[in-house]
Structure formats: structure tokens, C-alpha cells
N, C-alpha and C positions, 0 to 999 in steps of 0.2 A: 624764437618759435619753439612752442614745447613737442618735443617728438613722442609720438603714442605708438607701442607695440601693437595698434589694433591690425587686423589683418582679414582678410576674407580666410584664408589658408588656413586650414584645419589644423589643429596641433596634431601631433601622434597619437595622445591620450584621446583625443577625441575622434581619429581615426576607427583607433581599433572599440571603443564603442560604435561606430556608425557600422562595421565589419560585423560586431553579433544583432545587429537593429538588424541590419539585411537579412541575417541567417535567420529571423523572427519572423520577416516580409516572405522570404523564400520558403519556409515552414507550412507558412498561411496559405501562400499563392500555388503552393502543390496541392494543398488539402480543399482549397476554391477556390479550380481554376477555370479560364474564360470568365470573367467578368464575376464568377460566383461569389464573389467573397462580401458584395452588396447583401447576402442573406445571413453574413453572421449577425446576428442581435448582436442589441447595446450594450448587454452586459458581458460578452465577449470582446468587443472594445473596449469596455470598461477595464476589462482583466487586462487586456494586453496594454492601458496606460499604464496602471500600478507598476508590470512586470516589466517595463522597459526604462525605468527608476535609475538613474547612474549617480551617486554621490561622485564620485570622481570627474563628471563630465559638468555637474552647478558646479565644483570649486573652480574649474578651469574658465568657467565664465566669471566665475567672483573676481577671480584672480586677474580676467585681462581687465574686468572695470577698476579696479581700486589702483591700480598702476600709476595713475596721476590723480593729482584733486581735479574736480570736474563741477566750479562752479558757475551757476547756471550765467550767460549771455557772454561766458568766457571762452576761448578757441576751443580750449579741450573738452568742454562741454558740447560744442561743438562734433567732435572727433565720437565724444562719446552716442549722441545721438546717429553718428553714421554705423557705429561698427553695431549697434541694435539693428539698425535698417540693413544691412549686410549681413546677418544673424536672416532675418524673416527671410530675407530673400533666396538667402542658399539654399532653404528649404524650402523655396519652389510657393511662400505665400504669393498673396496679394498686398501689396504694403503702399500704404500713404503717408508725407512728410505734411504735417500741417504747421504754419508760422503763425507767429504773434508780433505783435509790437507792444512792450512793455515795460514802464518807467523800475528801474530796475537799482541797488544802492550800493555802494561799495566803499572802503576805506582809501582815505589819501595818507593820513599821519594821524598816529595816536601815541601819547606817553602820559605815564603815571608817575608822578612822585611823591615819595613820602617825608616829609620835613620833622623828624620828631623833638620830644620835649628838652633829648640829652643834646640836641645839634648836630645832631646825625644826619644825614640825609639817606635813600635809599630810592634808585628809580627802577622800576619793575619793569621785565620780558614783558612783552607784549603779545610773544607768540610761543608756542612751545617749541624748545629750542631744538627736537630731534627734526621739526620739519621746516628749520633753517633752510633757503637753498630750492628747496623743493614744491616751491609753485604755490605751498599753501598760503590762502589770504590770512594778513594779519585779524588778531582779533578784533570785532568789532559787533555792532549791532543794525542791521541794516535797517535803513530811514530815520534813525537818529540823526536830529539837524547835530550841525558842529556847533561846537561850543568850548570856551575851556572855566575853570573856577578852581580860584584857591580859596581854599576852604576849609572847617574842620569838618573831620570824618566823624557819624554819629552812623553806630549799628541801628538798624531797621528789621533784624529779624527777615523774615519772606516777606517783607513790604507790602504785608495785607493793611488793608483798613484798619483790623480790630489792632494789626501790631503799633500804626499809630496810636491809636486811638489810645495803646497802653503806656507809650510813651509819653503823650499831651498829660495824662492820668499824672504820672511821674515827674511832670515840669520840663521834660527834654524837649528842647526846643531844635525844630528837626531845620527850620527856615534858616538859607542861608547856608547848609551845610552839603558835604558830599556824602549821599547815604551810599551805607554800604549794607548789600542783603546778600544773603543768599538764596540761592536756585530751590523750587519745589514750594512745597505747603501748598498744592494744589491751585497755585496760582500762576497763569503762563507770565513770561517776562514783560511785556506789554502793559498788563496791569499792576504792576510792580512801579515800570515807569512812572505809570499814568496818577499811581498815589501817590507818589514820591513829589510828582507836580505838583499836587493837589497840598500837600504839604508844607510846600515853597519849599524844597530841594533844588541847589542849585546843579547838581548834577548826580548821576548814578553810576554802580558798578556793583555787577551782579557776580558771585562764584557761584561753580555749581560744589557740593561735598563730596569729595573721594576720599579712600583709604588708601589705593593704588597708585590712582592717575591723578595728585596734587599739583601737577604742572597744565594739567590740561585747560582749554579756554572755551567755555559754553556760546561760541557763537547761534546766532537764532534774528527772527527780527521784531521789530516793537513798532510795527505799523499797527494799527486801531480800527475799530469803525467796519470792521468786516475782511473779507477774502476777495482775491482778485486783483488786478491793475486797476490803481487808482485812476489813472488816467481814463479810463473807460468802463466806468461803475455799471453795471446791467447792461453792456452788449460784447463783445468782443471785439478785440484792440485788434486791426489788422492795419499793413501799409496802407496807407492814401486812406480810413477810414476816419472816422470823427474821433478826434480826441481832446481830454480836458488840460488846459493847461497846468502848468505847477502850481503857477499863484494863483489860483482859481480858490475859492474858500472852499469847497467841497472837496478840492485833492488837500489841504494844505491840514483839513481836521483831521484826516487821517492819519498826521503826523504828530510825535511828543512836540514841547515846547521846551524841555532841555534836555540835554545829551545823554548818553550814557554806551555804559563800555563793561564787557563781560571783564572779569577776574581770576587767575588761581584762586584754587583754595591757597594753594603755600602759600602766596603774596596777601590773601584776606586774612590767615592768620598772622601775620608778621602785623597791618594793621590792628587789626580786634584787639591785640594782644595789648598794642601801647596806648588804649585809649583808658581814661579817668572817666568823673564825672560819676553818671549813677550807675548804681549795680544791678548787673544783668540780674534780668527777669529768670525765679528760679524755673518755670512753666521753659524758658527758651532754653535753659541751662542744660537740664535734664534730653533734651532732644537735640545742640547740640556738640557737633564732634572733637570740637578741640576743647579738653580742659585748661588750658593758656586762657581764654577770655573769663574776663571779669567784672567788666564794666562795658556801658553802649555810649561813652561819650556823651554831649561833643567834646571834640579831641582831649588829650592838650596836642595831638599830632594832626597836622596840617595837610591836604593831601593837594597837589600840585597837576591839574586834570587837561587833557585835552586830547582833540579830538574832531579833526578836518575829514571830511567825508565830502562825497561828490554822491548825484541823482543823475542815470543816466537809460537812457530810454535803447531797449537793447535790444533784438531778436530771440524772440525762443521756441523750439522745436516740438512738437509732438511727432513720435513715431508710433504708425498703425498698423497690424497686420490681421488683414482680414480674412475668416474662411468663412463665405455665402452658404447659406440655409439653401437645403432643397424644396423643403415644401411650405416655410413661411420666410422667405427672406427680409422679406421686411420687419421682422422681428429681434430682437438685439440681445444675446446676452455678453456684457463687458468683463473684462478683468483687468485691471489697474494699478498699475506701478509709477510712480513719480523714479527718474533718472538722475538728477542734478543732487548733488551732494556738499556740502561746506568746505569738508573737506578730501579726505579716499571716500567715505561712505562706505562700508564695509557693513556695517550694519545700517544703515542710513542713508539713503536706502536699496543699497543693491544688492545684500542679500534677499530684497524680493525681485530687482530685478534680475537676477541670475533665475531665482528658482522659474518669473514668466518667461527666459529665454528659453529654458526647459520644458518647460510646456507646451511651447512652441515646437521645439524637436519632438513631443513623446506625438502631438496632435498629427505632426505632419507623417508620423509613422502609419499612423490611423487612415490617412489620407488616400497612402500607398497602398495598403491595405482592402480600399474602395468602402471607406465610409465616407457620409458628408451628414452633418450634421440636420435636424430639422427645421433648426431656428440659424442666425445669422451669429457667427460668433467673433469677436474683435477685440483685440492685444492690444493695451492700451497703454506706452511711454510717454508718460508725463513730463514734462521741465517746469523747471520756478516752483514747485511747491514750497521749497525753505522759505521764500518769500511772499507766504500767504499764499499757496493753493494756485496759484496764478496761472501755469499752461491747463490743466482740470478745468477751471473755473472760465478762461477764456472761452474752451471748447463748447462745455455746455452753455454760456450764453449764445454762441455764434449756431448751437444747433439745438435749442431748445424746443421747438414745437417738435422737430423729427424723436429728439428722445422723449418726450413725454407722452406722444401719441407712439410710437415703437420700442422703446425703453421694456425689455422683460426683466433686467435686476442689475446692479453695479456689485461686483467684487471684490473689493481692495485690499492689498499687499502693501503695507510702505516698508518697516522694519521686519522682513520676515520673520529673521532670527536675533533675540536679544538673550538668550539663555532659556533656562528648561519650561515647559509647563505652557500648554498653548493657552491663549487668550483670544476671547473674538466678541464681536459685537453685531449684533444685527436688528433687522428692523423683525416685530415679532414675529410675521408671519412667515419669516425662514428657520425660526426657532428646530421646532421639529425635527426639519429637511439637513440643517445642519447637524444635529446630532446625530442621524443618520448617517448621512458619509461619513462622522467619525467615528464609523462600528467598523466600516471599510482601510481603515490605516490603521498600521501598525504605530505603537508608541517608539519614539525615538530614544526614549532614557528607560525604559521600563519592560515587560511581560505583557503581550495584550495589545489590545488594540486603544489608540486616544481613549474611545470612549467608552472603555473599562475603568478605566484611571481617571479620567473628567466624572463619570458619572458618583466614582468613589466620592471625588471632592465638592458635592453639590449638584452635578447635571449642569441641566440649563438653566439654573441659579448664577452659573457663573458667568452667562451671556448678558456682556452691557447693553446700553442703548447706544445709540451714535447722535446726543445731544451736543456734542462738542466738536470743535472746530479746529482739527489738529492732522488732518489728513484729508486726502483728493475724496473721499464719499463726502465730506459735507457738499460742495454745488449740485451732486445728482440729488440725494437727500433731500437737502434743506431748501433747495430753491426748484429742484425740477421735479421731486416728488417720486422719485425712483426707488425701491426697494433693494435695500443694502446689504453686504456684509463687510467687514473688518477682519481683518486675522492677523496674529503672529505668536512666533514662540518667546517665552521670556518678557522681563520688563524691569523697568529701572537701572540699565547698565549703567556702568561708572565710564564710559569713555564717549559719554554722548554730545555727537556734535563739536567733538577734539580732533586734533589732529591724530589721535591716538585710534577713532577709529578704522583701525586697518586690518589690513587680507590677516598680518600676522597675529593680529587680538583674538578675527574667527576664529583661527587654524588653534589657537593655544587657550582660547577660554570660551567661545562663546558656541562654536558649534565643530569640536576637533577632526570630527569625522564625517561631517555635514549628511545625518544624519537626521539631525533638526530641517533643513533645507528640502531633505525628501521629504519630509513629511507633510511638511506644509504647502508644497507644491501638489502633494497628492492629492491634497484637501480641496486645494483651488482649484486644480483643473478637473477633480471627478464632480464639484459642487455644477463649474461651468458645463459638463458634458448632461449632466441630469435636466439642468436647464433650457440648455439645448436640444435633447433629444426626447422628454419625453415626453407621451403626447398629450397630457397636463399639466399644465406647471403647479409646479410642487410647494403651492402654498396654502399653507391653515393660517383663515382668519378668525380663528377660536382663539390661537394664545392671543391675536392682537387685544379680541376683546375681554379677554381674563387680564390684559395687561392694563388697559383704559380703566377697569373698576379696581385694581391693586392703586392704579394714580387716583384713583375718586376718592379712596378711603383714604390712602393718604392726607390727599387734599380736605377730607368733612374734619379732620381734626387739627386742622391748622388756621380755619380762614375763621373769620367772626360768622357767629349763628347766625346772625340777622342774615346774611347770605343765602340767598338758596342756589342748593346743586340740584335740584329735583330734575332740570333741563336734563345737566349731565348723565343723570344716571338713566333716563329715560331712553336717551341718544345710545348710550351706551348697550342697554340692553334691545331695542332696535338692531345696531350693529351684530351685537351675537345672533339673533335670530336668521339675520340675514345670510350672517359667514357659516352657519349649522345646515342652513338651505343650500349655500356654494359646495359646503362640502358631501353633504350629501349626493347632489348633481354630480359629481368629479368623482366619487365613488361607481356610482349607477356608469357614467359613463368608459368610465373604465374595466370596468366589466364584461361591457357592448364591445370591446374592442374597435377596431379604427378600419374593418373591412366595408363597410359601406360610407360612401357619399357621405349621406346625410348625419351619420355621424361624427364624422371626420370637419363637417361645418358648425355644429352643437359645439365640439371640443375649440374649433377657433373661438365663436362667441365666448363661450365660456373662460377662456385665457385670457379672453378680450379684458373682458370685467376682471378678472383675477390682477392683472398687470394694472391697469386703470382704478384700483380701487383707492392704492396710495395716493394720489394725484387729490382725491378728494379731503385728504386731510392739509390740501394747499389752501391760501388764502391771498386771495390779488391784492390786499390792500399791503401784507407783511405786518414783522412783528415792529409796535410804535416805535416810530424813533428809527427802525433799522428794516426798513422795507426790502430789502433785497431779499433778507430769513424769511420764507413764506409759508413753510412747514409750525403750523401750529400743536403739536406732538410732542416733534422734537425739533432741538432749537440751543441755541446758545442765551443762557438770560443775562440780560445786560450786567445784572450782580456778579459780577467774577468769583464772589465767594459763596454764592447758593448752591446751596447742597442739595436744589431738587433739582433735576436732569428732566424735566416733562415738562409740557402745559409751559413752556418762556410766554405768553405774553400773557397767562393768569401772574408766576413768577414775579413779573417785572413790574405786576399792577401791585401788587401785595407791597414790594422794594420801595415804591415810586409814595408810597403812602403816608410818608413824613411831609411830604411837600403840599399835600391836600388837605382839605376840610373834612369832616367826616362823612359828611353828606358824598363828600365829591369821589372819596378812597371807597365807601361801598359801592357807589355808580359805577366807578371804572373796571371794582374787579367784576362786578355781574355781567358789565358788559363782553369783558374776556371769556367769562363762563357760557356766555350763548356764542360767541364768534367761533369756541371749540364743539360746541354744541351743533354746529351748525353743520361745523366742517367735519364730524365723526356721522350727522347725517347723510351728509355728499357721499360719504364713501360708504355708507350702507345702501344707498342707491344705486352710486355704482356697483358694487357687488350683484346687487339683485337686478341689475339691467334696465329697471325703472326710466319709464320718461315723462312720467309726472308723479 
């Protein structure tokens, strides 16, 4: 049994925080007392979240999560899902545990060997060897069937398509052989696999590249075909509910058809280094890191591979802490952290969940204080995301019609902090509202507030879209039509998904003074309070429609003329008229203040439509092929290597066009082109309240 320091019992350091929190309550409660303190405004709540900011009080929760690994449907996973629920409860929320049942993968036996050309042999760590001992799971890849192949080793570069495609070019013949890639080139591991199959690869092993951490092992999974437990594809997996079997062909496509197993870099250079054959690609050469390689095989060195895995159907936890809206409770806004980790998770992802434990303290200070929010607000710990979004994705299917008819915005945290320079994504109409609050926080590495420093480096140029499928907002997104954000600091770390991610990485390189921690916490919880509290929600759908015609023109110079976008750009300009009409209404009424009645029911309509507008860019049929994607916007396109992030199933018409006739490749994209056509209508409708 692994024993966890978790505790309800306060640390001292978190004592003597809670000691000046009270002298803060005590302050307030002399200056509005009897009940008075109901008439401090928002933005006097707003002040006392920022000023009740403790870096010392997130490390001491970073510090009790990373203490053990905590992988998901594992006890201490377990342990960890309680001491969050012991977290909400000491301060007095309301807190709900919700289960899953979910086919879930884990390592039995794996080793690697190398047979080289001089008669050497060499068999490779498996794990890194500081977290010998210490509970963490061997490297592996979860839902890789077992398998083993001797074989020669042939480099594959980031195992895109074009990298075969370079090598077939070259006469390397890849069939037959254990490819070995590397991590990145904008391709997730999964699609790595899946060409390597395509290839006839008898087996795979992925490194990621370090300078630092060359012992580390990029555990992750290479399940296919979407997010979710397969076992229960578009509903949620609960005990005693319906579920698909293994051997069902629908659970079994979501799996590769050969193995494969993450790498050191140190153990992939010691390979690369001893292979012959043809000479590296100068294009891969030049990018990358070790000058030892010099050829991509196949071999003369023989790689000796295996790799027993078990599929096992496991329990997983969501913890909720909820604070009830006064005057719309039926109304939602969330903020979202996935819990479950590979390995400590240090950066992945509990430095978001520390900074939402924090949140939860600065809220419940507010509480004492006699605020209560207007809208419904709900703390959201996730489990299984490593594993394809799975307790997120569960959730929202099992409660999909309540979030899409009450749904007011999803906020997600996965890696709070990966080093400096905040990064975020949103859907456009929080564009604005987001750079707003970051006039409100102060920069953690700098002078000024965030967005002095973001606006220096482009503004909101540098806000992505959430087309990608790499965190808990894609199921609110992508399937339930929810208005998003994304956040964190930093990117690219070098101990991602190692055992290397630990409390001791943050404290010494990624965030020393967890100063990054506050900040990002600031971000999310004044984002959640603006949503919650004011009495419009605070969205402009101007930028969404400056964003749909920046994708139009895009798109007019890429597709063949014979095409017409005339639909598109029709719709589109529709759309802006409509959102110029919302905003003006949301101006006017904001003005009128919120003293009368009939007001106060103008402003509900009105939000009504503002939250329901997203919903109209859903499509019941989903994107071909991958019906569960219903978001025609954004979306993941079946091409793992397209480089347009919008419009997936225009994307996937345009990809799919080698296989058609010409007749048939113009029919299908126009048809794409009116099904977004249709659905950027729905939500100019929506907006404008329309009922024909």
C-alpha cells in the first residue's frame, strides 16, 4: 500500500496564511457590519481576490500533490482525488464525487535490445532510473496492443507522412522494420504510430529530445479515433450502464495494430548512431540534436522489442465544488483541471491543479466576506485525461443537454506553469474580455501588468483557436458547443511526461518563486468571477465574425475557383450584422442599469442568446467519418498534418480528394461549404433570438 502524506490538517505555512485571510474578513466585517458587506460591489471583491494571492500557500498544495505518482485508476490516484475533496470541504463548499467506469491500459513487461554490427549487445532502462522504487509506472504507451519484433532499426524522423514519403523517395524500405522517431514536428504520438502501421512497421519507439533530461521517457497514449472511453463512445460509462465490449470492432479501431514503446533520447542516440544504410536527410540533419547520426538505416543493428500490456476497466473520480448563483442558478460558469498525472505531475497537471485549489481558498474568502455570485459557479477535477480526456469527456456526455442549454463558458488549466510567457486560447468571442483581465495581473517575470507585455508581443494575435484535441475543453467545445478558454504559462518543457516532472523541477526551473502560479490563477479566477457576476456576459461576437472572414479569405485562395464561397461569405456577413445588433443591445442595456424588473429579464434573454449562440455552430450529423466532432469551426481534421486549424470537415474534404473523381471532390467540398454555411446561420439566429 502506498502511504500519502495527504491530510485534512493544515500545515503551519498554511495556518499562518489563513491567520492574515481572517485579519482581511475581520477588516471587512468591522467596516460592513450586520450583514452589510452584501453591498460591497464586484469590483471590491474583485480587489480582495488578487490581494489575498499567497505564492507560498499554491506551492504547499503543489508540494502535497506531487509526493507520489498518481496514475489515473491507480490507489494513489485515488488518495489524490480525496485530499482535493478535503481541500473544498474545509472551506465550507459544496462538493460532489462523481464516478466512471472506464477501459483504462497499463504496462505488464517491456525491454529493449540492441544487437549491433560489432557483436555487442546493449539492453536499455526502461524507466528512469531516479524513480526506481518509487511507484512510478514503467515506460509505456497506453493501448498499445503487446507485441514483440526483431528487427532492424530504420530512423523515421517525427514519423509524419511526408517523412515516409522521403524515405520510400530514398529506396528505404521502412516494412518489416522497428522505426524509430522522434517526439514533436507537430505531430501527436498516435499519428506517428498510425503511419508507421501504414508503412508496415513492425513495431515503434518514440524519444522525446532533451539537452538536460536525456534519461527521461515521454510516456502518453496512442489511442485513435477520438477522446473518451472507448468502451462507451457518446454516452457516459457508469456502473451497471451499457457498455461495448473489447472485441467489438468499433472499441478495437480505436486501437494501433502494432506496438510501440516511448525512448530515451540517450538510448535513441546510442541507436541512430550505429545505423548504415542511407544518409540522413540534410532538411532532418540540420533540426536535429545529436551530430552522432548519420544515416537512417535499416540497420546493420537489430533491435530486440517487447512489450506485454494488459486493458483493464477501472474506476475514475471527478471532484466538484460547487458555489450556487443567487439570481440565475441555473446558469454555469466552470473552471477545469484534469488531476491524474503519469507520473508527480508537477507540471502536468498540478500546477493547475494547486493554482484551482487556490481559488477555491481566495473564493471561499469572498464567501465569508457575504458575496455570492450571480451565476452558478463549479471547480472542476478531472481524472483520466492522459488517457484521452476520459473523466471531462465522460462528464459531458452523461450531462450534455443541462450543459448546453445552461453552459455560460468552460475555463481550462491543464499545465498551468511550463516556464515564462503566458499562452491561451479561446473561442473568439472571449477575445476581448480576455485581454481585459490581463490589464488586471500583474506580469510574473517582468514590470507591468500581462497585458503590457502580451500586447508588446502582438496582442490578441497571439490567442489560438482550440481546433486541437490535447486538453479537457475539447468535449465542452467540440461536442457540446460551449465557449472556451485555455491558459498557461510557458511551453515546450523538456521533462514532459518523465518521471522528471517533479515539485523539485518547479521550485528550481520552472516556476522558483511560484510567481507564475499567481498569476495564472489570477487570470482564471477574476475571468470566472466577471462571468459569474456580471450582469452581461461578456462576450463580443465582432471578433468571432472578423475571425470566420480572416478563415474565408484564407480558404478563397486555396480551394479550386470552380467552387463557390459566395454562401460563406453571405452567412458570414449576416452573422456580423447580427453580433453589431447584440452588441449594441448589451451596451443600451447596460447603461439602464439592473433597478428594474423588466430590465433585469431583457438582460436574462439577452445572455440567453449570447451563451446559445455557440451551440449554433454544432452540427447533429458531426465531422464524416468522426461523428462524435460536432463543432464545424473548430475541430480536429482527420490530416494530422494540416496546417489549417478551422472549417475540419471543409479541411478533410479538400485531404479526402485524391480518392475522388473530380466531379465528386468539387461536390463534396461545396457540400462542406453550405453545411458551415448553414451552421454560422444557426448562430446568427441565435444571437438575434429569431424563431423563423
Amino acid at each position: 500500500m502506498v502511504k500519502f502524506p495527504f491530510t485534512t490538517k493544515p500545515s503551519s505555512l498554511v495556518m499562518f496564511v489563513t491567520v492574515i485571510v481572517l485579519g482581511v474578513v475581520v477588516f471587512y466585517s468591522l467596516h460592513f457590519p450586520h450583514g452589510a458587506t452584501s453591498s460591497l460591489d464586484a469590483s471590491r471583491f474583485r480587489h480582495v481576490f488578487i490581494s489575498s494571492a499567497s505564492n507560498a500557500t499554491i506551492a504547499s498544495y503543489l508540494r502535497a500533490l506531487t509526493v507520489h505518482p498518481h496514475l489515473a485508476g491507480t490507489q494513489p490516484a485515488s488518495l489524490t482525488a480525496r485530499y482535493v475533496l478535503n481541500h473544498f470541504n474545509s472551506l465550507g463548499l459544496r462538493t460532489k464525487t462523481v464516478k466512471h467506469r472506464a477501459l483504462l491500459s497499463y504496462p505488464v513487461r517491456s525491454s529493449l535490445v540492441a544487437h549491433f554490427s560489432d557483436g555487442t549487445s546493449q539492453e536499455f532502462r526502461m524507466t528512469e532510473a531516479e524513480a526506481e522504487g518509487d511507484g512510478v509506472v514503467a515506460a509505456y504507451h497506453a493501448y498499445s496492443p503487446s507485441g514483440t519484433a526483431v528487427a532492424a532499426a530504420v530512423f523515421v524522423n517525427y514519423g509524419r507522412e511526408e517523412d515516409f514519403r522521403e524515405l520510400a523517395a530514398a529506396g528505404v524500405e521502412v516494412a518489416g522494420c522497428v522505426a524509430v522517431a522522434r517526439g514533436g514536428g507537430g505531430v501527436a504520438r498516435g499519428a506517428v504510430v498510425e503511419a508507421a502501421e501504414r508503412a508496415g512497421a513492425a513495431a515503434v519507439v518514440v524519444f522525446g529530445e532533451g539537452d538536460t533530461w536525456r534519461e527521461g521517457f515521454e510516456r502518453g497514449h496512442v489511442m485513435r479515433g477520438g477522446i473518451g472511453d472507448p468502451l462507451s463512445p457518446g454516452w457516459g460509462g457508469v456502473e451497471g450502464g451499457e457498455s461495448l465490449r473489447l472485441e467489438d470492432s468499433e472499441v478495437l479501431k480505436r486501437f494501433p495494430k502494432i506496438p510501440s514503446m516511448p525512448l530515451s533520447a540517450e538510448a535513441a542516440e546510442r541507436i541512430l548512431a550505429s545505423l548504415g544504410g542511407a544518409p540522413l536527410p540534410l532538411d532532418w540533419r540540420t533540426t536535429l540534436k545529436s551530430s552522432k547520426v548519420r544515416s537512417v538505416g535499416p540497420g546493420p543493428t537489430i533491435l530486440n522489442f517487447t512489450y506485454q500490456g494488459e486493458m483493464k476497466v477501472a474506476t475514475i473520480e471527478n471532484v466538484f465544488a460547487i458555489i450556487k448563483g443567487r439570481e440565475e442558478p441555473d446558469r454555469y460558469v466552470l473552471l477545469g483541471n484534469h488531476r491524474d498525472a503519469w507520473t508527480y505531475g508537477a507540471v502536468d497537471p498540478n500546477s493547475g491543479t494547486a493554482a484551482l485549489l487556490d481559488i477555491a481558498r481566495r473564493y471561499s474568502i469572498l464567501l465569508r466576506l457575504g458575496w455570492t455570485p450571480r451565476r452558478t459557479i463549479i471547480l472542476c477535477s478531472w481524472d483520466a485525461e492522459e488517457f484521452g480526456m476520459i473523466g471531462s469527456t465522460e462528464w459531458v456526455e452523461q450531462n450534455l443537454v443541462n450543459l448546453r442549454s445552461k453552459a455560460v463558458a468552460y475555463l481550462n488549466v491543464d499545465c498551468a506553469v511550463q516556464g515564462p510567457g503566458l499562452f491561451a486560447g479561446s473561442t473568439p468571442q472571449l477575445d476581448d474580455f480576455l485581454l481585459e483581465v490581463t490589464k488586471k495581473v500583474k506580469d510574473p517575470d517582468s514590470e507591468g501588468t500581462i497585458y503590457e507585455n502580451w500586447a508588446a508581443a502582438g496582442g490578441n494575435s497571439n490567442i489560438q483557436r482550440l481546433g486541437r484535441v490535447d486538453s479537457d475543453f475539447a468535449p465542452f467545445l467540440q461536442h457540446a458547443g460551449i465557449p472556451s478558454i485555455d491558459l498557461y504559462f510557458g511551453k515546450d518543457y523538456p521533462v514532459y511526461h518523465t518521471a522528471f516532472d517533479s515539485y523539485g523541477w518547479m521550485t528550481k526551473y520552472g516556476d522558483p518563486f511560484f510567481q507564475r502560479h499567481v498569476a495564472v490563477s489570477g487570470i482564471w479566477g477574476l475571468l470566472a468571477l466577471h462571468l459569474a457576476d456580471d450582469s452581461t456576459i461578456p462576450f463580443n461576437y465582432l471578433s468571432y465574425a472578423n475571425q470566420l472572414q480572416v478563415y474565408n479569405n484564407i480558404l478563397s485562395n486555396l480551394i479550386d475557383k470552380r467552387i463557390s464561397l459566395n454562401p460563406l461569405n453571405t452567412s458570414i456577413q449576416e452573422f456580423a450584422s447580427a453580433a453589431k445588433e447584440v452588441n449594441d443591445e448589451s451596451k443600451k442595456l447596460r447603461f439602464q442599469g439592473t433597478s428594474d424588473r423588466s430590465i433585469d429579464m431583457k438582460m436574462r434573454a439577452l445572455n440567453d442568446r449570447l451563451m446559445l449562440a455557440e451551440k449554433g455552430f454544432l452540427d447533429a450529423d458531426g465531422l464524416q467519418g468522426r461523428q462524435w466532432f460536432k463543432h464545424l469551426v473548430f475541430g480536429p481534421p482527420s490530416d494530422h498534418e494540416s496546417k489549417l486549424d478551422f472549417f475540419p470537415g471543409i479541411v478533410d474534404s479538400m485531404s479526402e480528394m485524391v480518392k475522388m473523381s473530380e466531379k465528386e471532390r468539387l461536390a463534396a467540398i461545396q457540400h462542406e461549404i453550405w453545411r458551415i454555411t448553414r451552421a454560422i446561420q444557426r448562430a446568427a439566429s441565435a444571437l438575434r433570438g429569431d424563431s423563423a
